[in-house]
N, C-alpha and C positions, 0 to 999 in steps of 0.2 A: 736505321729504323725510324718509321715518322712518328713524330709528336701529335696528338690531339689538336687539330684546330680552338683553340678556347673561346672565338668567336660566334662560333655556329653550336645550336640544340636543334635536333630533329625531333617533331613531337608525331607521334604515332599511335592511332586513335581506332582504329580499324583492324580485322583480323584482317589483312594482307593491304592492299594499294588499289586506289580509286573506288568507283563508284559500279565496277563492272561484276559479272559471275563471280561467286566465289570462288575456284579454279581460278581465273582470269588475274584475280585480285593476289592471291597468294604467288601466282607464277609471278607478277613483276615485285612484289616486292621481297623474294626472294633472290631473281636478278638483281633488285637495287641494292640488298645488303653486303652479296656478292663480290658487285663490283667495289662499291664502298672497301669494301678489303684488302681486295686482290690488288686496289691500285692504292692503298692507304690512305682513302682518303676520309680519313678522322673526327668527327665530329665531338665537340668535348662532351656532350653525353645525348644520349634517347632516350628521351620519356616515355613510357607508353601506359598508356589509357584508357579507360572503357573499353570496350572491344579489342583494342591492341594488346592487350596482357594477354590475349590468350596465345600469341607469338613469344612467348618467353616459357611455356608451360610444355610439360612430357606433350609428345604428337605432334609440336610445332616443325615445320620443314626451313625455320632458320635457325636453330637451337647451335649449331655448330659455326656457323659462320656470325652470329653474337658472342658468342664464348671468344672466335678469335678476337672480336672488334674487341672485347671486353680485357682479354691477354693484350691487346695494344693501348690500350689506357683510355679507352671511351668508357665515361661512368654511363651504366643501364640503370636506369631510375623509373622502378615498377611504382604504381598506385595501390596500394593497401587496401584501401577501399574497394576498387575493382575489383581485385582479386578475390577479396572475400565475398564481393555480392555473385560473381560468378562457381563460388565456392573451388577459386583452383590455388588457393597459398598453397597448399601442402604440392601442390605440381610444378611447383617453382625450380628450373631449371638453370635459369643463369638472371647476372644483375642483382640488384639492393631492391629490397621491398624497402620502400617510401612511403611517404605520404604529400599529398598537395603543396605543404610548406617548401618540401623538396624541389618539387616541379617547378616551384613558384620561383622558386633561391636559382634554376639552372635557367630561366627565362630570363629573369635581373641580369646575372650575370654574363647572357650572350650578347653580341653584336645583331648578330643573325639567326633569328627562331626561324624554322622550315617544318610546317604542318604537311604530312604527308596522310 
């Protein structure tokens, strides 16, 4: 089984990937979590952010394939904040409700921060 990269945070800011259709946006990064999986490749945690939080919440299309990243020891480090100004705490599906000090303490201690 692999270990967690402890170099690398992926920060996750967006309901899904890039700048395209929403469809578009959730199809790839769906793919990216995916793959991230399938091939172990571990990141020591994902932040997710504004927008991004709504990828951890009941309805999301990667709720399962976080849960496994999450069973492999990649900490999910939700924004508290977010979440509440979108009113979805209570739909909190996988990963720690945090707060910014959180975020902050998982960027300190990466090698390699990767905004997606």
């Amino acid at each position: 089984m692999s270990v967690p990269d402890s170099e690398t945070v992926l920060l996750i800011t967006r309901n899904g990937m890039g700048d395209a259709e929403p469809d578009l946006q959730q199809k790839l990064i769906t793919t990216y979590f995916k793959l991230l999986d399938e091939n172990n490749i571990l990141p020591a945690a994902i932040c997710f952010y504004t927008n991004g939080v709504r990828l951890v919440v009941e309805g999301s299309p990667v709720i399962d394939t976080l849960k496994s990243l999450e069973a492999k020891g990649v900490r999910l480090v939700l924004c508290s904040t977010c979440l509440n100004y979108f009113n979805l705490t209570e739909k909190v599906q996988v990963g720690i409700v945090g707060g910014m000090t959180d975020i902050l303490e998982a960027q300190r201690r990466a090698g390699k921060v990767i905004s997606l």
